[in-house]
C-alpha positions as CSV (number, residue, x, y, z in Angstrom):
1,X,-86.3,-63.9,-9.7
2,X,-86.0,-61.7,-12.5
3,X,-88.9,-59.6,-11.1
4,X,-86.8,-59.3,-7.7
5,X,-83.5,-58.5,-9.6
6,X,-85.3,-55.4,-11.3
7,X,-86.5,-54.2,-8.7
8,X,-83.1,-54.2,-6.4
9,X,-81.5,-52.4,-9.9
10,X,-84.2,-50.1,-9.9
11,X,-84.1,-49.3,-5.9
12,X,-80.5,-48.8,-5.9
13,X,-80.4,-46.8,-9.2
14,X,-83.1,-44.5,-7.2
15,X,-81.6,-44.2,-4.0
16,X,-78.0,-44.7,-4.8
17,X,-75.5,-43.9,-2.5
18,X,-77.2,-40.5,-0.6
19,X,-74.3,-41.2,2.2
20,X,-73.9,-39.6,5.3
21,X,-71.7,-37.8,7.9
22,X,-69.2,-40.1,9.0
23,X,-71.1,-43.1,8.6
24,X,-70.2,-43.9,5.0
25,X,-72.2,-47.2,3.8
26,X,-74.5,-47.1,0.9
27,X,-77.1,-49.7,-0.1
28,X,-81.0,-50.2,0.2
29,X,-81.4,-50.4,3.9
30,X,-82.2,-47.5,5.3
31,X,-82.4,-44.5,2.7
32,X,-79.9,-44.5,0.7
33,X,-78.1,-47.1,2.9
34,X,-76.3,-46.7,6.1
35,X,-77.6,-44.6,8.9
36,X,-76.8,-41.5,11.0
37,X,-74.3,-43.5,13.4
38,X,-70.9,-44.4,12.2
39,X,-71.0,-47.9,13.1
40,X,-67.3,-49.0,15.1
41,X,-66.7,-45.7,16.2
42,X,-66.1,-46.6,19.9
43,X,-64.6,-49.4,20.9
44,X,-62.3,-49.7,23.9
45,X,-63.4,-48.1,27.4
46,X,-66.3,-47.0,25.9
47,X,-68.3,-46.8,28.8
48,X,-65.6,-45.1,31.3
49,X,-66.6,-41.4,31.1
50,X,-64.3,-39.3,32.3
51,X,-64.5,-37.0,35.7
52,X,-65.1,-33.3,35.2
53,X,-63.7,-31.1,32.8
54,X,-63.4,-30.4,29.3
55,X,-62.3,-33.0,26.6
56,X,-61.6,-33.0,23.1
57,X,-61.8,-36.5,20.9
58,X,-60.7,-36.7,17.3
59,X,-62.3,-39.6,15.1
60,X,-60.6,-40.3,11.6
61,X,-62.0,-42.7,9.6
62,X,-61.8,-44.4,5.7
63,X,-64.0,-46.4,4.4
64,X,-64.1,-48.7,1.3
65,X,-66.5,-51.0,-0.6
66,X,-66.8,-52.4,-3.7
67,X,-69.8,-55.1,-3.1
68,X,-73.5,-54.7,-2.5
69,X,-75.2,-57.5,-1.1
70,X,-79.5,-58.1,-1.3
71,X,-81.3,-59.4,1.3
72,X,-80.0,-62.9,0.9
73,X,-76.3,-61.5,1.5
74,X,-75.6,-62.3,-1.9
75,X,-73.9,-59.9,-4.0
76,X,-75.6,-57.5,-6.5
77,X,-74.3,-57.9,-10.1
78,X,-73.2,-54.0,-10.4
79,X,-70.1,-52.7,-10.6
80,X,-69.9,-49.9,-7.3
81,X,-67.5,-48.7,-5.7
82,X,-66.9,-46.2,-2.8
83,X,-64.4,-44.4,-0.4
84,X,-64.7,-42.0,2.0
85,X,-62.6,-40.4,4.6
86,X,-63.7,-38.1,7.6
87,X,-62.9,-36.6,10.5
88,X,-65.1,-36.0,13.3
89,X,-64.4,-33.6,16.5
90,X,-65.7,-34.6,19.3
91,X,-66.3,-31.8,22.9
92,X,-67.4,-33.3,26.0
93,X,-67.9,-31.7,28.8
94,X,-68.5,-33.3,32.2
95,X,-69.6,-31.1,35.0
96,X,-69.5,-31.4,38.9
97,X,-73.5,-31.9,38.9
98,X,-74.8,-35.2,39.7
99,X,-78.3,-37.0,38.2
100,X,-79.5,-40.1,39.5
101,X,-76.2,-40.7,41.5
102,X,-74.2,-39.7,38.2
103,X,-71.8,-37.1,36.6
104,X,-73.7,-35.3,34.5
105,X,-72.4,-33.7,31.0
106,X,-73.2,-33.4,27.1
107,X,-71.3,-33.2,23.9
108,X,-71.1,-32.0,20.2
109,X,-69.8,-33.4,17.1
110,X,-68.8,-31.9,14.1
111,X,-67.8,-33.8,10.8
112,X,-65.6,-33.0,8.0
113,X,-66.4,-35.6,5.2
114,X,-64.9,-36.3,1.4
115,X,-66.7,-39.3,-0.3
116,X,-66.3,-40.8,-3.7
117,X,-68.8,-42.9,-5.7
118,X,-69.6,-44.6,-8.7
119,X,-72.7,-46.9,-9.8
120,X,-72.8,-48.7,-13.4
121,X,-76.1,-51.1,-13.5
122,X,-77.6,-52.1,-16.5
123,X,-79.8,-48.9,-16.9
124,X,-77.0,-46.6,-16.8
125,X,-74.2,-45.2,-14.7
126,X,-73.2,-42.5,-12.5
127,X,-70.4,-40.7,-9.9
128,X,-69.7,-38.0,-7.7
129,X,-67.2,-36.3,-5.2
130,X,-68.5,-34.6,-2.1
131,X,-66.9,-33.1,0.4
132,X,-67.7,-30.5,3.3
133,X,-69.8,-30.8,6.9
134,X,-71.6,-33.7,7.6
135,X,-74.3,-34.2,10.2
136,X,-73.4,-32.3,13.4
137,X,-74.8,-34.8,16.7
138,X,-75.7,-32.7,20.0
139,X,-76.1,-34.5,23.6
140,X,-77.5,-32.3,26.0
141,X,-77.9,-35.2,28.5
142,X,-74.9,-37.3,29.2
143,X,-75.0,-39.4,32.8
144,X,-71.7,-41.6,33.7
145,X,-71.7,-44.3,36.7
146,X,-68.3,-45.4,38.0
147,X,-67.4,-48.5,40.3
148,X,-64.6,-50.5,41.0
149,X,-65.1,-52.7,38.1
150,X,-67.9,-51.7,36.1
151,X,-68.3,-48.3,34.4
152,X,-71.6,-47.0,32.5
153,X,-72.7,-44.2,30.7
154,X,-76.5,-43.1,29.0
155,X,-77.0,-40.3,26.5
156,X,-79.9,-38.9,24.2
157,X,-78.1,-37.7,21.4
158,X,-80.0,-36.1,17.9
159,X,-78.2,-35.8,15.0
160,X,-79.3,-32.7,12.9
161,X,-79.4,-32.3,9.3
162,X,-76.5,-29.8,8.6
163,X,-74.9,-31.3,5.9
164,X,-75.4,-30.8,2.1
165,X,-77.7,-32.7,1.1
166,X,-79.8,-32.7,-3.3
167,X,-81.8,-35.5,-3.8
168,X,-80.4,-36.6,-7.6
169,X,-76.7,-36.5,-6.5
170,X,-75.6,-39.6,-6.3
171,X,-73.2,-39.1,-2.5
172,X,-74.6,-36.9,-0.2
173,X,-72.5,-36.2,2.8
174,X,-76.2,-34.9,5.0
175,X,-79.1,-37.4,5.2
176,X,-81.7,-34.5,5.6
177,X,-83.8,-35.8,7.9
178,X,-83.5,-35.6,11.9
179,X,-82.6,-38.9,14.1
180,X,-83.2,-39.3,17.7
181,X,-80.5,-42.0,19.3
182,X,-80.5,-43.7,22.8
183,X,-77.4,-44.6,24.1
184,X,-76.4,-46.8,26.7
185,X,-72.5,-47.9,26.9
186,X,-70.6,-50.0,29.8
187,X,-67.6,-51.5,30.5
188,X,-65.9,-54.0,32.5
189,X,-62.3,-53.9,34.1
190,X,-60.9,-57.1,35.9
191,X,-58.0,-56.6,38.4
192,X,-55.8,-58.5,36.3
193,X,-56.6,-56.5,33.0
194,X,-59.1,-58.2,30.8
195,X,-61.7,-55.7,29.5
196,X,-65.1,-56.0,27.9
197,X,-66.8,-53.0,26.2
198,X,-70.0,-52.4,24.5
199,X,-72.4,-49.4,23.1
200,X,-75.6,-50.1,22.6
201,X,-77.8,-47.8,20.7
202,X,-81.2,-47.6,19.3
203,X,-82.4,-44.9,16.4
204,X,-85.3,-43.6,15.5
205,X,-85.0,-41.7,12.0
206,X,-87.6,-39.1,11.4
207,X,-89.0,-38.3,7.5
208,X,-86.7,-36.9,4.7
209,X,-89.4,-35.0,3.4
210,X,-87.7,-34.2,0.2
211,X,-88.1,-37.8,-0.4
212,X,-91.2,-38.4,1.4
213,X,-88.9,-41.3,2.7
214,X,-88.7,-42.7,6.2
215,X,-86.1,-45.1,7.2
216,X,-86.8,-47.9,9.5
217,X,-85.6,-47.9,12.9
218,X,-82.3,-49.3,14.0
219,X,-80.5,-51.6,16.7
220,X,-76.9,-51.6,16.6
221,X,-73.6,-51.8,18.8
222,X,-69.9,-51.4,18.8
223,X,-68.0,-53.7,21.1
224,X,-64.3,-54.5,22.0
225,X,-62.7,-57.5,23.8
226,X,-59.1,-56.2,24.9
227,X,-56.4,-57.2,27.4
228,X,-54.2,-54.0,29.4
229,X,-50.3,-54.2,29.6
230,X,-49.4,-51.2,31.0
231,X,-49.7,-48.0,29.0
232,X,-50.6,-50.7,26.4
233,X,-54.1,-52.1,25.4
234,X,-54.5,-54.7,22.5
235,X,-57.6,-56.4,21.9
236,X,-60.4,-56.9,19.0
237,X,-63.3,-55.2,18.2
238,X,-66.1,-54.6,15.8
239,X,-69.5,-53.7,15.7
240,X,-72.9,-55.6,15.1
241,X,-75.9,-53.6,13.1
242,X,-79.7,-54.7,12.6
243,X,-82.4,-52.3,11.1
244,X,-85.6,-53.5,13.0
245,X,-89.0,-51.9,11.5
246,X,-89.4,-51.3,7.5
247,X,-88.7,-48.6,5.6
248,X,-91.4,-46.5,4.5
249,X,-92.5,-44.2,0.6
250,X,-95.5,-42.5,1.4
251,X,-96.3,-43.9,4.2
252,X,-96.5,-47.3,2.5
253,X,-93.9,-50.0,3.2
254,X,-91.0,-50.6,0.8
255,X,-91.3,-54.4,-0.4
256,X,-92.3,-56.9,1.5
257,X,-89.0,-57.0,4.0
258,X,-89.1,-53.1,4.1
259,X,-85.1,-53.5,3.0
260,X,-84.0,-54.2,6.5
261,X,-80.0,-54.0,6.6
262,X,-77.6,-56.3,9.0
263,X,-74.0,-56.1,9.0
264,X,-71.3,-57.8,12.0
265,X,-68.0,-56.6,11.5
266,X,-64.7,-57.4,13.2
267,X,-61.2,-56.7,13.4
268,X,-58.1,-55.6,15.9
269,X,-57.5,-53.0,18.4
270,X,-54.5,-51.4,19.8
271,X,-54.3,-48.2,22.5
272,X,-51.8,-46.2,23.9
273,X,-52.1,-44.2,26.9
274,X,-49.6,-41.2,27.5
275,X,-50.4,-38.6,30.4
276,X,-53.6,-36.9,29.4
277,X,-53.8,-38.1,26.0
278,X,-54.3,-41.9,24.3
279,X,-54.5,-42.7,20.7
280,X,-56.4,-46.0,19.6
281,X,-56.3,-47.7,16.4
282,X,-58.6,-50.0,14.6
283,X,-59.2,-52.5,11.7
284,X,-63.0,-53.7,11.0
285,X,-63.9,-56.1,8.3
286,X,-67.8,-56.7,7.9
287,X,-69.2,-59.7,7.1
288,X,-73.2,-61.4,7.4
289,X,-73.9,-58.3,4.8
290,X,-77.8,-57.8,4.1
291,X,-79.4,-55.1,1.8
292,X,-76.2,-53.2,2.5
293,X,-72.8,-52.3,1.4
294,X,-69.6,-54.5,2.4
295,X,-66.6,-53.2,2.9
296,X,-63.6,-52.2,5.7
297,X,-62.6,-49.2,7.9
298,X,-59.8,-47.8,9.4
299,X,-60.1,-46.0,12.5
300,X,-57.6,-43.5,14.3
301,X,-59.0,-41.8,17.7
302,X,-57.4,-39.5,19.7
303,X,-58.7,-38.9,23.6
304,X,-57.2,-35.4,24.9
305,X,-58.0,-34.1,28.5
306,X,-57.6,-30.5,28.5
């Protein structure tokens, strides 16, 4: 046991906290902990693309921890804490072209993150403030389906290492290494109002190879259970995460369970639709926390239609 507690110390004092974009989690999964996604940022509607045209989506986000958890989901016996705030904008544009019987279209995000750390563990103890441009994601192939119930979208979306990234800080706000998503989202609409969201995505992180670190790939979705009143939508939603191959040094796998991370999280939803805007509001509080960070986000999201 003492073995496997120095190691965990060692990892974490190695890896730290080398955060990213808007997705703000640090721990041993993955390097540095988190991943290229922000997990919960979609929740309701998330598979009802829009019709053609130009549309601008505002993501704003905190994020707070003060626990690490080990592969047991048992917490580490360091003293950590985080928080980190961004705000992502979202383009998408939808054009009149159809492919395989859907609207075609693509989009771009562009963070703006400020993260705080520190990490005391037995062999020492350090912080940092970052702030600046995060990992910019580009879709150049976005497909929406549309029927009277059931709505669907599918992207391949890479994220691109644009941020600032230097290996010995301890908060990074870039990951510096490339990640190819696949993205497939739908949603269901009864007559009466009840709706059932979900976005499921699969990662595939290419090499840091300042490290010489690849991270494992990843499994994860965002989901929302909501009833409409109206203008008015009110509901819950959360997100479930599961790293699914090992992470890799050299080629080599790291430990015997490669540092695979899980995290569920859960929390209310409320949306308000206005003309051509809405604005959406969320709480998510993770739980079932492995080789990761636990904490809670806030989320405020703003749809605009130009």
């Amino acid at each position: 046991m003492a073995k496997s507690f120095l190691q965990t110390i060692a990892l974490f004092s190695f890896f730290a906290l080398n955060l990213t974009m808007f997705c703000v989690q640090p721990a041993a999964a993955t390097e540095g902990g988190g991943g290229v996604y922000p997990n919960g940022a979609e929740g309701l509607m998330t598979g009802a693309l829009p019709p053609a045209g130009l549309y601008y989506l505002n993501y704003l986000t905190h994020y707070s921890a003060d626990r690490l958890n080990n592969g047991s989901g048992d917490k580490i016996p360091v003293d950590f804490k985080l928080n980190a705030t961004a705000n992502v904008s979202r383009f998408v544009y939808m054009t009149k072209h159809k492919i395989l019987g859907g609207d075609y279209g693509m989009y771009l995000n562009i963070p703006l993150v400020d993260i705080s750390a520190t990490l005391k563990t037995p062999g020492g103890s350090s912080s940092s403030t970052t702030s600046g441009l995060g990992d910019m994601v580009f879709s150049p192939f976005l497909i929406g389906w549309h029927s009277k119930n059931y709505h669907s979208g599918f992207a391949i979306e890479t994220t691109m290492p644009t941020g600032e990234y230097k290996q010995n800080r301890l908060a990074n706000i870039g990951r510096n290494y490339w990640n190819l998503e696949l993205v497939y989202a739908g949603t269901y609409l009864t007559d009466n109002g009840f709706e059932l969201s979900g976005k499921f995505m699969y990662d595939y992180n290419f090499e840091n190879k300042d490290t010489d670190y690849q991270s494992g790939q990843e499994f994860h979705f965002d989901y929302a259970i909501a009833y409409h009143m109206g203008p008015w939508t009110m509901g819950a939603a959360g997100y479930y995460y599961q790293q699914v191959t090992n992470d890799e040094q050299d080629g080599v796998d790291v430990d015997d369970d490669g540092y695979k991370g899980r995290v569920l999280a859960v929390g209310p939803t409320l949306k308000y639709d206005y003309k051509n805007m809405s604005l959406e509001a969320r709480y998510q509080k993770e739980m079932l926390v492995e080789n990761r960070a636990e904490g809670e986000k806030f989320w405020l999201k703003l749809v605009w239609a130009f």
